[in-house]
C-alpha positions in Angstrom: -201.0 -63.6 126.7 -199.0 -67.0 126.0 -195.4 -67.6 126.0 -196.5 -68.2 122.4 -198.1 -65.6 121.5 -196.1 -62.8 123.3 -193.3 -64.4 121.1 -195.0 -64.1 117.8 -196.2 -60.6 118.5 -193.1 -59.5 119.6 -191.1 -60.8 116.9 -193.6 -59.4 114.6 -193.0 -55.9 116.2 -189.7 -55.9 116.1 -189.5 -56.4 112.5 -191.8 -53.4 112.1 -188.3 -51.5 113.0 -186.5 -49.6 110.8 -182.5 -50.1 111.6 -182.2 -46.4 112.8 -185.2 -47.1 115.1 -183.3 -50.2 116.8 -180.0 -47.6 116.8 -181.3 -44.6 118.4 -183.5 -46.9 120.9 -180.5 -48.7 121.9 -178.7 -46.1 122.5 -181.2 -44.8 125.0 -181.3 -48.2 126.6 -177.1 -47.9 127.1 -178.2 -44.4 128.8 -180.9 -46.0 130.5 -178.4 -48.5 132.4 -175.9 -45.9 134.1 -179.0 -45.0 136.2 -178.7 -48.4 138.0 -176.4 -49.4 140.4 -174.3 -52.0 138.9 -171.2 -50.5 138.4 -168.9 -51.8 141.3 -169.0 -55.4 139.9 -166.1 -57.0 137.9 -167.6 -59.7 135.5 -170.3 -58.8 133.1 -172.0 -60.9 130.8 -173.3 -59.4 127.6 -174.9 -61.1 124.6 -173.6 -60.2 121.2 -176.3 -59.0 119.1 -178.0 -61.0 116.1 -178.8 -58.4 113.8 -181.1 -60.6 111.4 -183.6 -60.4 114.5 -183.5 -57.0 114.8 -182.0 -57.5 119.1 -180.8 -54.1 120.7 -177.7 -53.5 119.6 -175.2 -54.1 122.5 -172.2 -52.4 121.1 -173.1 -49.5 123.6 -173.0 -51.1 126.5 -169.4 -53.0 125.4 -168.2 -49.5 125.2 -169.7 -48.6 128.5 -168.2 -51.4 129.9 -164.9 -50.9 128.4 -164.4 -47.6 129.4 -165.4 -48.7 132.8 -162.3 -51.6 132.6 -165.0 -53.9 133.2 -164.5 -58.1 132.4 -166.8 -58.6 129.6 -167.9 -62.1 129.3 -169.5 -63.4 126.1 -171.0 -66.6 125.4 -170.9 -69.8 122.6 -174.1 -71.8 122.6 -174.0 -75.5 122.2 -177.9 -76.6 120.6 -177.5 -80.1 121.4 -176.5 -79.8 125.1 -179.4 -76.3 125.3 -176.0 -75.4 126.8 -173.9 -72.2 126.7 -170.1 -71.6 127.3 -168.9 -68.3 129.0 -165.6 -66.7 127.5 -163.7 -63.9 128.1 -163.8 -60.6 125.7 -160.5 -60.0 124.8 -158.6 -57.4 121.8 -157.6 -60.8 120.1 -160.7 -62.8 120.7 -162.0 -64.2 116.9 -165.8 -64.1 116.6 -167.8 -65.5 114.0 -171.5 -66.4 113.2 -173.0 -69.8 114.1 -175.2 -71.8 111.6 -178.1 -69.7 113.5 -176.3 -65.8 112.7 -175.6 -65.9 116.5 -171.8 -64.3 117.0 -169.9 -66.2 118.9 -166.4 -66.5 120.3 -164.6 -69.1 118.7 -161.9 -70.0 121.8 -160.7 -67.9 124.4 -160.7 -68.2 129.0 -163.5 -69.7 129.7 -165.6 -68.0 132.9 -167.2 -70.0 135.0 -171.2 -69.0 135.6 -170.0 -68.6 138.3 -168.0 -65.6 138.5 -170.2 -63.9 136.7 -171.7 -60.6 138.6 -174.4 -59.3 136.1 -175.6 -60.7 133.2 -177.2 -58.7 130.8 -180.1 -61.1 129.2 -182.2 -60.8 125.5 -185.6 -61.0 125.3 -188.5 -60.6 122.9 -191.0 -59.6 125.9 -191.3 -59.0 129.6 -194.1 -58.5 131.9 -194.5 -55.8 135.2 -193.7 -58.9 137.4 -190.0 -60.1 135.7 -190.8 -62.6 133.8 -189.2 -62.7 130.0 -190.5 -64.2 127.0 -187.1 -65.7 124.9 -186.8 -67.6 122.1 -187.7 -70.5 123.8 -185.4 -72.9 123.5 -184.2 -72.5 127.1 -180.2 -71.1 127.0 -181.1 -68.8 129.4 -183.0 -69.8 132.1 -180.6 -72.8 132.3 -177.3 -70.3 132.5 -179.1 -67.9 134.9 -180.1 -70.9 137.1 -176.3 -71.5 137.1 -175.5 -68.2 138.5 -174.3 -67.5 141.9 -177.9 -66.2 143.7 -176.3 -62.3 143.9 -176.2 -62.1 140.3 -177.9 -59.6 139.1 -179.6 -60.4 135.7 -181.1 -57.3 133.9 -183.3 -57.7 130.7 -182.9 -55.3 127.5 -186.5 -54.3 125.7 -187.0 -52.3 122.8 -190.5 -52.3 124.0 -192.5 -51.8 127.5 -193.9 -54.3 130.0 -196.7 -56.5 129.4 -199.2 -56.7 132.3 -198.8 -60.7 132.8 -197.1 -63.6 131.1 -199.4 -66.8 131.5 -197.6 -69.8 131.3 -194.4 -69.4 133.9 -192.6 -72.4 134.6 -190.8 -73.1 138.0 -187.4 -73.3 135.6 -188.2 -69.7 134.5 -185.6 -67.4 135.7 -187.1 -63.9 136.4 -185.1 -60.7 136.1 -184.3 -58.0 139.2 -184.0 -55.3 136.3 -185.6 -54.6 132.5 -184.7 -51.3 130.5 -186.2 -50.0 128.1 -185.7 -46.8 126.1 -187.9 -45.1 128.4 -188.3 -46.8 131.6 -186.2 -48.5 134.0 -187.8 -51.3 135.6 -187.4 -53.1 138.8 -188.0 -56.3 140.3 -188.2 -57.6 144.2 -187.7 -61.2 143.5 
C-alpha cells in the first residue's frame, strides 16, 4: 500500500479504539521497551502524546525514563519552518497545546539534535523493513536526519508491521527498532 493509504487506514483503525484499548496497549508497549538495550544512554527524546488522535500514550515511558534519571527531551514544532525545537523536560517546564492539540513546551534548555541518544518516534504505520508512515508533513524525517548517525530512533505502534510501504523517499528516515504490544521489532539499517 501507499504512503496514502496506509495513512488513511491507519488513522481509521485507530479511531476504532476505545481509550482503555489505547491504555492497556500502551502500557504493554512501555513493557515492551525494557527488553531492548537502550538503557545506558543519557538523552531521550520522547513525543508528548496528542490524545485527539488516539497516539500511544507516552506517559509510561516518561516514568520509565524518570525512574531511570534519564534526560528527557521534548519537542515544539514550528509549521512554517516543518521544523522542530528540542527542550529539556524539567519539574517546572509549562506545557500547553498548539493550535493543532500537539503539547508542547512553551520555553525551557534547548538540546541540540545533536545530543540526543534515542529518540522515540510516532507513527500511524510501519512495514517489516523500517519504514514509518507519519502524518506526512515531514517533522520527522527532517529531525532524525539531524541526528548524530548512532542515534537510535525506535518507532511506537499500536498495531503490527505491514509487509511493504510503496512509495519511500531517499529523505525517509527508517527506524533500527518498532514496538508494538506484542512484538518487538528490529531493523539492520
Amino acid at each position: 500500500m501507499t504512503k496514502q493509504e496506509l495513512r488513511r487506514l491507519y488513522k481509521q483503525k485507530r479511531n476504532e479504539l476505545s481509550s482503555e484499548a489505547i491504555e492497556t496497549n500502551s502500557l504493554a508497549i512501555s513493557n515492551q521497551l525494557l527488553q531492548l538495550p537502550i538503557w545506558d544512554f543519557s538523552f531521550y527524546h520522547v513525543f508528548l502524546s496528542i490524545t485527539e488522535h488516539k497516539e500511544i500514550n507516552t506517559d509510561y515511558i516518561l516514568n520509565i525514563l524518570s525512574g531511570k534519571d534519564k534526560n528527557i527531551v521534548i519537542s515544539k514544532t514550528h509549521f512554517e519552518s516543518l521544523s522542530m525545537i528540542h527542550y529539556l523536560l524539567l519539574d517546572n517546564t509549562v506545557i500547553k497545546k498548539n493550535s493543532w492539540n500537539i503539547p508542547e513546551p512553551v520555553d525551557g534548555i534547548e538540546i541540540g539534535s545533536d545530543k540526543i541518544d534515542v529518540v522515540f518516534v510516532p507513527l500511524l504505520a510501519f512495514d517489516k523493513r523500517g519504514h514509518r508512515v507519519g502524518y506526512g508533513k515531514g517533522f520527522y524525517d527532517k529531525f532524525l536526519s539531524e541526528c548524530k548517525p548512532q542515534t537510535l530512533k525506535i518507532g511506537l505502534s499500536l498495531f503490527e508491521a505491514e509487509d511493504k510501504i510503496e512509495g519511500v523517499l531517499d529523505s525517509d528516515v527508517a527506524l533500527d527498532y518498532c514496538v508494538t504490544p506484542n512484538t518487538v521489532y528490529s531493523f539492520s539499517n
